[in-house]
C-alpha positions as CSV (number, residue, x, y, z in Angstrom):
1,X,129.7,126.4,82.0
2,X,129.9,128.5,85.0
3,X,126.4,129.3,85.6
4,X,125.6,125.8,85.1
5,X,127.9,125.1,88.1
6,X,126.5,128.2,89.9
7,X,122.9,126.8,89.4
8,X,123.9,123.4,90.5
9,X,125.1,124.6,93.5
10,X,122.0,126.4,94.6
11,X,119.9,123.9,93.6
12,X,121.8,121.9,96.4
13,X,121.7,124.6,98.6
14,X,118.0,125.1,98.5
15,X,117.4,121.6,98.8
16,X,119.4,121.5,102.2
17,X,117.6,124.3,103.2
18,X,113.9,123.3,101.8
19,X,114.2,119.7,101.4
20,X,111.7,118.0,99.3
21,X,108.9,116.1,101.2
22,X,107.1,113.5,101.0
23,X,103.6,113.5,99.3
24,X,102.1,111.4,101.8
25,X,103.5,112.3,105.4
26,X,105.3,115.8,104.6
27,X,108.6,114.3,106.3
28,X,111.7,115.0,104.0
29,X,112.7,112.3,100.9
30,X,115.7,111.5,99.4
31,X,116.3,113.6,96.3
32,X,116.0,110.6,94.8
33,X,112.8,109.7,95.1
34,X,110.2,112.0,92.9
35,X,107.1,110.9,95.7
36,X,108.0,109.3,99.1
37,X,109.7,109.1,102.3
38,X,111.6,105.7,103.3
39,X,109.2,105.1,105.9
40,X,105.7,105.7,103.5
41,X,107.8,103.4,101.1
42,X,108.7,100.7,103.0
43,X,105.0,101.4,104.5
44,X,103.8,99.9,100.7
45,X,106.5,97.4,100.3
46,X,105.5,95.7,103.8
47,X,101.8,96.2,102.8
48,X,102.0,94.3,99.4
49,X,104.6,91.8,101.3
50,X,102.6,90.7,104.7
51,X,99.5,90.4,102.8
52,X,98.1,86.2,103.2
53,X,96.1,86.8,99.6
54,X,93.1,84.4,98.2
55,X,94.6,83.6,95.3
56,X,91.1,83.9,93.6
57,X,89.7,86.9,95.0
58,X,93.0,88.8,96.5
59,X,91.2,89.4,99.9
60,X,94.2,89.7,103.0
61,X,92.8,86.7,105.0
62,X,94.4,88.0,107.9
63,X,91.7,90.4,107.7
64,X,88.6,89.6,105.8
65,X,87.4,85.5,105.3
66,X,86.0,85.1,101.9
67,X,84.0,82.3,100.7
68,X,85.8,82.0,97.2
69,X,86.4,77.8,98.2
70,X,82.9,77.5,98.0
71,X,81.5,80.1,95.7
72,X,82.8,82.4,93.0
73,X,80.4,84.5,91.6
74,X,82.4,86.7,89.2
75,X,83.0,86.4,85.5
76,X,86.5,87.1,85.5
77,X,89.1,84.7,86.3
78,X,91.1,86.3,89.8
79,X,91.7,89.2,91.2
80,X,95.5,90.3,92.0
81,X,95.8,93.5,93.9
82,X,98.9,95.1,95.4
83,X,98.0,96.3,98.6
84,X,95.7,96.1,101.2
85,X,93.4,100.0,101.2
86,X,94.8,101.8,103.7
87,X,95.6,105.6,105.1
88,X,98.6,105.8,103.2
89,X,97.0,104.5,99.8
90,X,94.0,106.6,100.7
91,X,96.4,109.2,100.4
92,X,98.3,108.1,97.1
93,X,94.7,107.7,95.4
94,X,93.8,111.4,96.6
95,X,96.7,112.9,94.6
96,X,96.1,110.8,91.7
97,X,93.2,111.1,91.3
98,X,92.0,115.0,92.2
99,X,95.9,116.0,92.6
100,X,96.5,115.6,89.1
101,X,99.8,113.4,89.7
102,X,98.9,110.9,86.9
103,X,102.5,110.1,86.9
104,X,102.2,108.5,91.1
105,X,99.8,106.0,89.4
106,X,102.6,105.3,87.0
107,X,105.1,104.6,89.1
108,X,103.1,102.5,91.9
109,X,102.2,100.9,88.7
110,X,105.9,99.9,87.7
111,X,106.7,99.3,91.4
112,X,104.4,96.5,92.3
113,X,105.1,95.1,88.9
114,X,107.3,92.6,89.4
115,X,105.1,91.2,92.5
116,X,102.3,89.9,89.9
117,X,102.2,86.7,90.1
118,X,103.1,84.3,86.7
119,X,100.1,82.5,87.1
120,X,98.1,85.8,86.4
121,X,100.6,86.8,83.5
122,X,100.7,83.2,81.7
123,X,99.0,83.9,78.7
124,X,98.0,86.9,78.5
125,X,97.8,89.2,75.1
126,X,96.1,92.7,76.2
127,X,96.5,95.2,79.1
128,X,93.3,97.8,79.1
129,X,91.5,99.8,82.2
130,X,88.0,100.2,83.8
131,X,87.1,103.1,81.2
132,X,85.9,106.6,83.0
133,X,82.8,108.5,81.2
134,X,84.4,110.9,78.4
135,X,83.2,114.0,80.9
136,X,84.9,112.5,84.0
137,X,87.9,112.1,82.1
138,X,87.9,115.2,80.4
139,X,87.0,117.2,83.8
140,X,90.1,115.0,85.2
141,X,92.5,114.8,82.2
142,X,93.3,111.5,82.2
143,X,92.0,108.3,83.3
144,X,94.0,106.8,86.7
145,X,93.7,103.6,85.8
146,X,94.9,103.7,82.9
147,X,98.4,105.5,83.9
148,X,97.9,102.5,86.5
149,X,98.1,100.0,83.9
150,X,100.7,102.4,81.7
151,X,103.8,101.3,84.5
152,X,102.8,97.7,84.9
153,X,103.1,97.4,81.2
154,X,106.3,99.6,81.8
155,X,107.6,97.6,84.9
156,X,107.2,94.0,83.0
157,X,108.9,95.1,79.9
158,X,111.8,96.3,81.9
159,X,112.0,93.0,83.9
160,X,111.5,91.0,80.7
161,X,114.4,92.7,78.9
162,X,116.2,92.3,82.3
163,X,115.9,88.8,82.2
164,X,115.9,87.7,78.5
165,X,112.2,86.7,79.1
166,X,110.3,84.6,76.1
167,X,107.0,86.2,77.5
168,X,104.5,86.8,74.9
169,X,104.5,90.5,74.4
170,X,101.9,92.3,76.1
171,X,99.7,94.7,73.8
172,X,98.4,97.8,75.7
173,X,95.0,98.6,74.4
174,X,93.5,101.4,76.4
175,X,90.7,102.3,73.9
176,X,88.9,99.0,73.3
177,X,86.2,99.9,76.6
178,X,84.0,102.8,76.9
179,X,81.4,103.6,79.5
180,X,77.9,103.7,77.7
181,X,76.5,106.3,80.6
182,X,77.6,108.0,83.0
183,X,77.2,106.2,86.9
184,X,76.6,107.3,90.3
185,X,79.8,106.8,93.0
186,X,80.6,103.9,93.8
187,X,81.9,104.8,97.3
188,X,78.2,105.1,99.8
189,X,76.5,102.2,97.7
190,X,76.1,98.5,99.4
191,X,77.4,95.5,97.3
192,X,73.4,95.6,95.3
193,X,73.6,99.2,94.7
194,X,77.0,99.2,93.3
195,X,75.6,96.0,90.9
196,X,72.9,97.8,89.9
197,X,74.8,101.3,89.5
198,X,77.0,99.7,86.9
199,X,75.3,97.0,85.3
200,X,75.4,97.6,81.8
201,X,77.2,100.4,81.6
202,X,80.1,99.3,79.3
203,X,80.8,98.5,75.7
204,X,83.1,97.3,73.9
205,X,84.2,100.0,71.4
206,X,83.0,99.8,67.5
207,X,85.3,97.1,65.8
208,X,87.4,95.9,68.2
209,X,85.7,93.0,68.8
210,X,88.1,91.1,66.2
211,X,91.4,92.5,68.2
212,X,89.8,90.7,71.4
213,X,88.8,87.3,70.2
214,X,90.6,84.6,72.1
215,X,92.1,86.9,73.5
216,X,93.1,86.8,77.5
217,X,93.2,89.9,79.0
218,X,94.3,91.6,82.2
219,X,91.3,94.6,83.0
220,X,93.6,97.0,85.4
221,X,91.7,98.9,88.3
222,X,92.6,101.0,91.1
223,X,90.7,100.2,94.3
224,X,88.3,97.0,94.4
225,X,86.0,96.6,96.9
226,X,83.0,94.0,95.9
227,X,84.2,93.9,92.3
228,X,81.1,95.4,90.4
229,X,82.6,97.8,88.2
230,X,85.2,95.0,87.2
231,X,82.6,92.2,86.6
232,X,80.5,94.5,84.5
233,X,83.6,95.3,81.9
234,X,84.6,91.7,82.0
235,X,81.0,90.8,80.8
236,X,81.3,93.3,78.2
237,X,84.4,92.7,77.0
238,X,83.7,88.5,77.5
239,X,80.5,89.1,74.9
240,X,82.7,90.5,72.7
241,X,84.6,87.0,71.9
242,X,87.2,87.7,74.7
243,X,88.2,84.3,76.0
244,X,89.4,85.2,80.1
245,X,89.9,88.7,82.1
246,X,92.4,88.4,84.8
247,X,92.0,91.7,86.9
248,X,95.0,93.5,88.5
249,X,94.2,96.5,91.2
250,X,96.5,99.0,93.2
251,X,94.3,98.1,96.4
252,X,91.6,95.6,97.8
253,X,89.2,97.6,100.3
C-alpha cells in the first residue's frame, strides 16, 4: 500500500516537473487529455464548428465554391467530413499514419461523432473503410481509416445508449473491401490522374455480396480531396447489390 502511494506521488511529481505535451504544438496538456493542448483542441472543435458545408459534397464554402447545385458527378450519395485540412490536422494525420498512434484516429473518430449529421445516419446498416493494399497495411500495422471508423462506431453507440436512441444498430464490417492492386499516391496527381490511379482497383471481398444487399452504407475515409479513391469503392461495393454509400472523412482538402 505504501509504495503504491510512494509511486503515485512521483508520478505527480514528474509530471510537474516534465509535464506531458501536446502532440501537435509541444505546449503542455492536461493530464487529462492522452493527445492535445486546449488550444490545438479547441483549434478542431472551432474548425468542425465555423465550417459553412455543402451538404452534398462537404466543401467549406467560405473557402472553395462547388458546383454540386448543378452537377454531381459521384456515385455515392454525400460527403460529411469533420474538418477543413489544415496544419494542425496535417499534423494529427502524420502521427497516425507514420507515428503509429492508431489510437489518435480513434479518438478524433469518437470526438466528431456526435457532429454527423442524422440525415447521413438515417438508415444506415454498415460502417467499413477505404481498404489499404495488404503490404501497406502490413508495413503500417493497421489501416487509419479503419481505427477512424472504429470511434465513430464507438462515439454513436455511446450517444445512443446516452440517449435511449431506437437507431438501427450499426454493423461494423471492416473486411468486406479489399484493394485488387496496389496504387500510386494519391497526393502529386491532378483530379484525372488520381481517377485513373484508382479506377478499378477495389473489390468486394469473396461472399459478402449477400451481407451488402440493400444495404446502406457509410464508406469512412481520412482526407478527401476530389473524391476518387471513395467513388471507386462505392462503385465496387454498389455492383455488389449495395443500395447507397454515404461517405464520412476526418478532413476535406
Amino acid at each position: 500500500m505504501y509504495k503504491e502511494i510512494l509511486n503515485s506521488i512521483l508520478s505527480r511529481f514528474e509530471d510537474f516537473i516534465f509535464p506531458p505535451l501536446c502532440i501537435i504544438c509541444d505546449k503542455p496538456r492536461s493530464l487529462h487529455s492522452k493527445w492535445l493542448c486546449e488550444g490545438c483542441l479547441n483549434h478542431l472543435l472551432d474548425n468542425n464548428k465555423k465550417r459553412i458545408r455543402c451538404p452534398r459534397c462537404s466543401q467549406n464554402r467560405t473557402l472553395r465554391d462547388c458546383a454540386c447545385e448543378m452537377v454531381w458527378d459521384y456515385p455515392f450519395e454525400s460527403i460529411y467530413s469533420f474538418l477543413d485540412y489544415d496544419d494542425t490536422v496535417q499534423g494529427i494525420m502524420r502521427h497516425v499514419k507514420y507515428g503509429g498512434k492508431k489510437k489518435l484516429a480513434h479518438y478524433i473518430g469518437a470526438l466528431f461523432s456526435g457532429t454527423v449529421p442524422e440525415s447521413v445516419l438515417e438508415g444506415v446498416d454498415i460502417v467499413t473503410a477505404i481498404p489499404l493494399h495488404w503490404l501497406r497495411r502490413r508495413k503500417r500495422g493497421y489501416n487509419q481509416a479503419e481505427w477512424l471508423a472504429r470511434g465513430l462506431i464507438s462515439g454513436l453507440s455511446a450517444q445512443q445508449q446516452k440517449h435511449n436512441g431506437h437507431r438501427t444498430e450499426i454493423i461494423p464490417l471492416f473486411d468486406i473491401l479489399f484493394r485488387k492492386r496496389r496504387t500510386r499516391t494519391q497526393v502529386k496527381l491532378d483530379r484525372s490522374e488520381r481517377q485513373s490511379n484508382v479506377k478499378g482497383a477495389f473489390s468486394v471481398a469473396k461472399g459478402k455480396e449477400e451481407i451488402l444487399r440493400e444495404k446502406t452504407v457509410i464508406l469512412v475515409d481520412d482526407v478527401i480531396t476530389t473524391g476518387a479513391t471513395t467513388a471507386s469503392c462505392t462503385e465496387a461495393l454498389l455492383a455488389a447489390g449495395c443500395k447507397g454509400v454515404r461517405v464520412v472523412s476526418l478532413a476535406r482538402d
